[in-house]
N, C-alpha and C positions, 0 to 999 in steps of 0.2 A: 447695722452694728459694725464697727470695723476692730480689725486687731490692731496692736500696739506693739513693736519692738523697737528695741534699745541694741546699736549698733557700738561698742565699746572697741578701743581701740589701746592693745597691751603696751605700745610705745606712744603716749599722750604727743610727743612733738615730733612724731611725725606726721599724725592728722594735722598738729599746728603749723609745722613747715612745709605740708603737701594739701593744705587748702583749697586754693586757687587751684591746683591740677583736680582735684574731688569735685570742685562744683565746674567745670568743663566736661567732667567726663560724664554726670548728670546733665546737663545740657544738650550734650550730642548722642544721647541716647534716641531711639527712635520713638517711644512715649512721652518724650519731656515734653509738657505745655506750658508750664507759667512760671515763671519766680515771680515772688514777692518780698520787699526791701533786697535782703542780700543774704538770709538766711533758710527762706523757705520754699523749695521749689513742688512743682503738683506734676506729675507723670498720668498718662489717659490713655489706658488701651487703644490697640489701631484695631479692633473687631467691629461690626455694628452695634450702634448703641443707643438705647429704647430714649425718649424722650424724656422719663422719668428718671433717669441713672444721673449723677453726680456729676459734676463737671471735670470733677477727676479720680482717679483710683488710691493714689498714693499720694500721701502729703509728705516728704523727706522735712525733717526742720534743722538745718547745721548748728549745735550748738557748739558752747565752748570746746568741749573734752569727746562730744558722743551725736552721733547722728540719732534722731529720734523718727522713726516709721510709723504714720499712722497710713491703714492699710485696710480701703474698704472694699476692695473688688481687687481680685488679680488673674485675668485671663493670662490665656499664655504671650501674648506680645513683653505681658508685663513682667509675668515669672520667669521670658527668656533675659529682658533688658536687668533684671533688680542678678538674675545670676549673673550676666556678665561683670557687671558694677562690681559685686562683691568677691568676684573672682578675680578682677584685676586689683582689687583694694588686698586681697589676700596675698596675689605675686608679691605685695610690695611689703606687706607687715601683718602679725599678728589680728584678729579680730575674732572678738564674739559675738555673736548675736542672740540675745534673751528678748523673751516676749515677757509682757506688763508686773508675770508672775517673779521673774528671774530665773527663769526654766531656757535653756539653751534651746532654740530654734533648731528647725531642718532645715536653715537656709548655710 
């Protein structure tokens, strides 16, 4: 079962005009594994990982106005890389992050 958060962001055009810097700085994280087309990338723990386990941990999806988190496993490679993502996306602008409920995250 994974969790679900909703990544909002309080000035819409600056996730509009800082796109392309948001999907680099997800790329060069040290979990990143895959994009697919040009809005969904998948992040995968650097820990050992059982044969049965996912082919990835986090699914980011870019949408219009709000990053969407789906979020089925998060060792700490992962919890370290999704905090630095969100703490340089924070240096730069406003952000909340709500899980499925609308309930404001610990992250």
């Amino acid at each position: 079962m994974s969790a679900e958060f909703i990544l909002s962001f309080e000035d819409k055009n600056w996730y509009a005009t800082h796109l392309k810097e948001v999907m680099q700085k997800i790329t060069a994280l040290e979990t990143f594994s895959a994009s697919f087309e040009e809005n969904e990338f998948h992040l995968v723990g650097t820990e050992p990982r059982s044969s049965n386990d996912w082919n990835y941990d986090i699914r980011l999806f870019l949408e219009k106005e709000r990053i969407f988190l789906e979020i089925s496993a998060h060792p700490k490679s992962i919890e370290r890389d999704l905090s630095a993502l969100f703490e340089w996306i924070r240096s730069c602008t406003r952000i909340s992050i709500d899980d499925e409920d609308g309930e404001q995250s610990g992250w």
